[in-house]
C-alpha positions in Angstrom: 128.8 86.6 113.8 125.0 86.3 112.8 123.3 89.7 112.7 119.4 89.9 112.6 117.3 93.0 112.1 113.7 93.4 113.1 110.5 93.6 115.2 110.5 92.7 118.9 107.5 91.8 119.7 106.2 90.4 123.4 103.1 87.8 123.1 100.3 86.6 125.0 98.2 83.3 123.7 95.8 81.2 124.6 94.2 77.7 122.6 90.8 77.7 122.6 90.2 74.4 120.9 89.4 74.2 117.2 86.0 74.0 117.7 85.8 77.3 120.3 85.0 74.9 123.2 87.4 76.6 125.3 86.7 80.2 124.5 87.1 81.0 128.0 90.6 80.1 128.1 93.1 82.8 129.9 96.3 84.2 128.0 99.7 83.1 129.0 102.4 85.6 129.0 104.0 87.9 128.9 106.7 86.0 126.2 109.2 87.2 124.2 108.6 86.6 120.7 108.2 88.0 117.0 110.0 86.2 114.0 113.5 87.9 114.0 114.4 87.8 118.2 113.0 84.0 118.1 115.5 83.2 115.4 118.3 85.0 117.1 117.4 83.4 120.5 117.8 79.7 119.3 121.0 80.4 117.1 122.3 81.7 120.2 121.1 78.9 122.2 123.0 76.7 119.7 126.4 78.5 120.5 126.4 80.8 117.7 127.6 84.4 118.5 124.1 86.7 117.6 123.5 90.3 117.5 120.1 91.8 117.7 119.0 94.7 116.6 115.2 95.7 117.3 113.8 98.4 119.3 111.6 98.5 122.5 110.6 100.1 125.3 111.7 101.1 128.5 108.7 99.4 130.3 108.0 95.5 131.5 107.5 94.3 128.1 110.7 95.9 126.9 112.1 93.8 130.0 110.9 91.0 129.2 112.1 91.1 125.8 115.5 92.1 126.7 116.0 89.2 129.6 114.5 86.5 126.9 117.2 87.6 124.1 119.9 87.6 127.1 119.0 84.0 128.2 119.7 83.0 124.4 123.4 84.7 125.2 122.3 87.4 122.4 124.1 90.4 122.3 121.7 93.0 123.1 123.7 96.4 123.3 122.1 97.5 120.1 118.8 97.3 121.6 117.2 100.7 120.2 115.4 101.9 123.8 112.5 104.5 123.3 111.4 106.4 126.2 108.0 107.8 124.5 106.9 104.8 123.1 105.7 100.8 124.5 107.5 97.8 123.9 105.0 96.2 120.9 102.8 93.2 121.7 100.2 90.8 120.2 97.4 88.7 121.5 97.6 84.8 119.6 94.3 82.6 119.6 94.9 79.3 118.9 91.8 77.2 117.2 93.5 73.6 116.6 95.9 74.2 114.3 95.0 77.5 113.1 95.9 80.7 114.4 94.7 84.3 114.8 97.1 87.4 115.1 96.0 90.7 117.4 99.2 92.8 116.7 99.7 95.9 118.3 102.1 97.5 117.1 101.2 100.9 115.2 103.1 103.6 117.1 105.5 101.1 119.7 109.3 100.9 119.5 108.9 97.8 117.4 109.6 100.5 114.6 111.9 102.8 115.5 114.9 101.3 114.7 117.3 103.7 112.2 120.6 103.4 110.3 122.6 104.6 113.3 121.4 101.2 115.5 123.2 99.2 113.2 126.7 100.9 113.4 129.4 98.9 111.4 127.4 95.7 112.3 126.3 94.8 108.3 130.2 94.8 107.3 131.1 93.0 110.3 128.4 90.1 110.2 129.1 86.5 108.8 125.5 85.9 107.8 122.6 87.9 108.3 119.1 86.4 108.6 116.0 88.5 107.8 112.3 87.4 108.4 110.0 89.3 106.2 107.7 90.7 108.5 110.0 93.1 109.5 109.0 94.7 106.6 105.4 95.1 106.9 105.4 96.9 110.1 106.0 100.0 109.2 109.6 102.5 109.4 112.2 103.2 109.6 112.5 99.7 111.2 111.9 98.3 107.1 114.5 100.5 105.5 117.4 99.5 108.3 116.7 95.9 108.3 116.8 96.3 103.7 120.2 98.4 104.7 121.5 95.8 106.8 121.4 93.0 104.1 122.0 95.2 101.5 125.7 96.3 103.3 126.0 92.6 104.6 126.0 91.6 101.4 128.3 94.2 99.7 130.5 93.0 102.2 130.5 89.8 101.8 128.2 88.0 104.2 125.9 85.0 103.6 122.6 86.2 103.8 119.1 84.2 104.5 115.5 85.3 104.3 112.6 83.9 105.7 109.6 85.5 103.5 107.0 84.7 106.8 104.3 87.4 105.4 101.4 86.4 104.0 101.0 88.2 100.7 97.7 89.8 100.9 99.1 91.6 103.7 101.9 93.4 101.6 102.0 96.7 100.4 102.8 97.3 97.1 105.8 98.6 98.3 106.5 96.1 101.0 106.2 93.4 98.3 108.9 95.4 96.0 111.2 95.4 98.9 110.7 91.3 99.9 111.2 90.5 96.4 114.5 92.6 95.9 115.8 90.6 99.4 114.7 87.4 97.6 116.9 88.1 95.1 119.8 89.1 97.5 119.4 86.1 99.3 122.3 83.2 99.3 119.2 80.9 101.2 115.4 81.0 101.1 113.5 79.3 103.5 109.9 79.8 102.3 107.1 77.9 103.5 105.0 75.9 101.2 103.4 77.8 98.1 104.4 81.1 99.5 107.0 81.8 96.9 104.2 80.9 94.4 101.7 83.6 96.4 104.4 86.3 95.6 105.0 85.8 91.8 108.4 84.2 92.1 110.0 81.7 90.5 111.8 79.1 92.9 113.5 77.8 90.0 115.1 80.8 88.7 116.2 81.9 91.9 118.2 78.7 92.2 119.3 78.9 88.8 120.9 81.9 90.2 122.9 80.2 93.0 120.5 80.3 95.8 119.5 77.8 98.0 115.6 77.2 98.3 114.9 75.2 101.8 110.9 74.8 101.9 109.2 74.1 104.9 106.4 71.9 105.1 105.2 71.6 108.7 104.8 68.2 110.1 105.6 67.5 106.3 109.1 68.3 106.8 111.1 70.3 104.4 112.6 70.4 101.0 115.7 71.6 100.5 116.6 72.4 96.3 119.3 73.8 95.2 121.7 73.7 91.5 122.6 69.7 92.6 118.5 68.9 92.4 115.7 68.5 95.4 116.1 66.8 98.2 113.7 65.9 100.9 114.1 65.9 104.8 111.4 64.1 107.0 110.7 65.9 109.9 110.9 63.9 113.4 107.3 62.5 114.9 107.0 64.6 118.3 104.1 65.9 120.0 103.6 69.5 119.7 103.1 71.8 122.8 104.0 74.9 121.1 104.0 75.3 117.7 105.2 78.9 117.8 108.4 79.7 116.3 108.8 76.6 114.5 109.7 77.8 111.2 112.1 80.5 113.1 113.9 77.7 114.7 114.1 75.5 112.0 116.1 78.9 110.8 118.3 79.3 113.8 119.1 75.4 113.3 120.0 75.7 109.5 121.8 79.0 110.4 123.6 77.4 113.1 124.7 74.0 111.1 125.6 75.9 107.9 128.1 78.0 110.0 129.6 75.3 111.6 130.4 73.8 107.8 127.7 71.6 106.7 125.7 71.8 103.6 122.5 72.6 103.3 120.6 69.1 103.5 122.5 68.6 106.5 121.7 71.9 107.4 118.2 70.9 106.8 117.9 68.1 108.9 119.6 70.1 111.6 116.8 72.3 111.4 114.5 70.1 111.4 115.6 68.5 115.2 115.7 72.1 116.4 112.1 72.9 115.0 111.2 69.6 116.7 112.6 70.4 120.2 111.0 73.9 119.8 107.5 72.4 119.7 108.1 70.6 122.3 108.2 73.4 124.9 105.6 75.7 125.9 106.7 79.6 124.7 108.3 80.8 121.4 111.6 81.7 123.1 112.3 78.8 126.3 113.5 76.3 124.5 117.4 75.1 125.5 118.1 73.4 122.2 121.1 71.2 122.7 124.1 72.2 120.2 124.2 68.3 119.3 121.1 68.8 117.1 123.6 70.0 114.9 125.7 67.5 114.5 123.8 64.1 114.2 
């Protein structure tokens, strides 16, 4: 079972050209999104059993939410619902390639998510997954999802982290807490130079045993690990959505590893998930076939 902790977030975006030409452009939405459920929705999607733990409200959003992670066959019973507080959202501009982030989450259920959400799910997981972003949003939701990993691995899961914050935007002690699940970590999937941005050193972390699977966009990914560096081209598509592509590329890895192959295969699994992904419009729509693992 894959266990993932974190924010649930509901989005609304719009491209407005990367020169502004279409500033008039309306949002789509509402979608289900935020790092952790996109992750969880496309390792479902690829036949993987996935819990979800995250916490929303009892409004539309919270629905929306809650239907998107069912879709992906995610088990949703430990859904934390809060009756005095929304379901959070955020409003994404696209300009080209770039991106720009209204999060509203201060004060929403995103947050409150505690210790007693999680029941014996840490000792019962196979892997656990972890995007850091679920740290930067404030608690208790930070603390469960560093208990979860922290019991997962005392237990004896594998356990992945996706760093996915930029580091100007961690607190000193947000940035203590990513760098201890760095070094918990069995995988890493960083994107390029964000290891670097933190202070730490890919190459003593594989020295260590980890894994260190770097995403490079249209670039594709390298994956380096004790045997040496490897890399995987990623497949020529045209992009519709390019939201959630690092958190599929995840769920694909995830998905692959489980199922017994190693993590260049893993890679390249990932990367024919990312590529489907970004092929259809909304972070959490695509239906990934579980043959992307396998090729």
């Amino acid at each position: 079972m894959l266990l993932i902790v974190g924010e649930a977030i509901v989005a609304y975006q719009r491209d407005i050209g990367a020169d502004g030409s279409h500033a008039d452009a309306p949002y789509t939405g509402p979608w289900p999104s935020g790092s952790p459920p996109i992750a969880a929705y496309v390792a479902g999607r690829l036949g993987v059993p996935t819990v979800f733990v995250g916490g929303i409200g009892r409004d539309g959003h919270g629905k929306v939410m809650a239907d998107g992670l069912a879709a992906g066959s995610v088990v949703i019973d430990h859904l934390a619902v809060a009756d005095d507080a929304p379901t959070a959202t955020a409003y994404i501009t696209y300009r080209g390639e770039a991106r720009e982030f209204d999060f509203r989450v201060a004060g929403t259920a995103a947050t409150l998510v505690t210790e007693r959400s999680l029941g014996d799910l840490p000792e019962r997981a196979d892997w656990v997954h972890m995007s850091g972003s679920a740290l930067i949003f404030g608690e208790p939701l930070a603390e469960t999802t560093l208990s979860a990993l922290r019991r997962a691995r005392a237990a004896g899961a594998r356990i992945s982290v996706d760093p996915n914050v930029r580091p100007e935007a961690l607190d000193s002690s947000a940035r203590t807490a990513l760098i201890e699940v760095l070094e918990l970590a069995h995988v890493l999937l960083p994107s390029e130079g964000e290891l670097a941005a933190l202070g730490v050193d890919a190459f003593s972390l594989v020295a260590g045993g980890a894994t260190v699977c770097t995403t490079l966009g249209s670039g594709g990914a390298t994956v380096t690990d004790e045997s040496g560096s490897t890399h995987i081209d990623a497949l020529s598509v045209t992009p519709v959505d390019t939201d959630g592509a690092g958190d599929s590329f995840a769920a694909g890895f995830i998905a692959a590893a489980l199922a017994g192959a190693g993590p260049v295969d893993a890679a390249r699994a990932g990367a024919r998930v990312a590529a489907a992904a970004i092929q259809t419009e909304g972070p959490m729509t695509v239906v990934p076939d579980a043959g992307l693992l396998a090729r």
